[in-house]
C-alpha positions, 0 to 999 in steps of 0.5 A: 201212741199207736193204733196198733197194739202189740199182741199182749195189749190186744190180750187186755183189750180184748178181755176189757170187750168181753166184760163189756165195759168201753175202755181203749187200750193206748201203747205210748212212747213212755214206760209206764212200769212204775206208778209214777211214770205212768202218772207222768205218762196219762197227767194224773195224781199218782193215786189214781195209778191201779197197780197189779201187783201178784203174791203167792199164797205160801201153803196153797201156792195159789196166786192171790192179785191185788190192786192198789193205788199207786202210792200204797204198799201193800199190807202183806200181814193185812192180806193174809189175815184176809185169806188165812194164809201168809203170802209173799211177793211172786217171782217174776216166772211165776207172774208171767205163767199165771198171768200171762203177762210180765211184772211192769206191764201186769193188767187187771184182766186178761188173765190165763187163769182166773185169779183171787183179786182183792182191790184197793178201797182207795181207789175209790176215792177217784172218778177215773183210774188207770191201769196197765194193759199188759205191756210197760208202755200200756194203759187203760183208764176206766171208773173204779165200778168197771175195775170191781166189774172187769176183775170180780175183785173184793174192795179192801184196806190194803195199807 
C-alpha cells in the first residue's frame, strides 16, 4: 500500500468525500481486477466483492451500471425487463468514455457522467463490502447503506 494514490484512485476518493461518507481508498501490490483476486487481496468472502460492471442500453445507447456481488452473473434478461430495453455488455472504449475509468478498475462512484445504477440486493446480506476505486490495484470498503448513498442506485435481484 501506498499513501499516495495514483490520479484515477484520487478521482474515486474524492467522489467517496463529496457524498460524505468515510471510506479510504487503499492501492495495493496485488490486482484486484477480478472478484477473487480482490477477495484474496483485502481477506473477505468473494460475495462481499462489489463489482461494476457497465452495459449498454441497445435502442437508447445509454449506459446502464450494475453492481453485483462477486460471484453473481448478472441476469441480462432480468435487467432489461427492468429498464424495458435489451442490453448487452459495453465495450471496453465505451466504459472508459462513460466512466472515465477502464474495465478492471471501474468504481461505483466517480463517474464523468451519471449513470443508471441498479445494485445487487445480495450485497446486502453483508456489514461490509468492497469495491474498486478505479485502478486494478484500488479498493474501498464501505457498508452496503453508503453504496445506495454514494451511487443512488436501485437495489435489485440480478441473478
Amino acid at each position: 500500500m501506498s499513501d499516495k494514490l495514483s490520479p484515477s484512485a484520487q478521482k474515486v476518493q474524492a467522489a467517496l468525500e463529496s457524498h460524505g461518507v468515510a471510506c479510504r481508498v487503499i492501492e495495493m501490490k496485488e490486482t484486484t481486477r477480478s472478484a477473487q483476486e480482490a477477495a484474496e487481496a483485502v481477506g473477505c468472502q468473494v460475495g462481499q466483492i462489489a463489482k461494476s460492471l457497465v452495459f449498454v442500453g441497445k435502442q437508447s445507447n445509454q449506459p446502464i451500471l450494475v453492481i453485483a456481488s462477486g460471484p453473481n452473473r448478472v441476469n441480462e434478461k432480468a435487467v432489461s425487463r427492468i429498464i424495458a430495453e435489451p442490453l448487452k455488455m459495453a465495450k471496453a472504449d465505451f466504459v472508459r468514455e462513460h466512466t472515465g475509468f477502464a474495465i478492471g478498475g471501474v468504481p461505483p462512484t466517480g463517474h464523468l457522467n451519471p449513470l443508471r445504477t441498479f445494485i445487487d440486493e445480495d450485497l446486502l446480506k453483508f456489514d461490509v463490502i468492497w469495491a474498486a476505486a478505479g485502478t486494478p490495484n484500488a479498493v474501498f470498503k464501505l457498508k452496503p447503506d453508503e453504496l445506495k448513498k454514494i451511487t443512488s442506485g436501485e437495489v435489485i435481484s440480478v441473478k
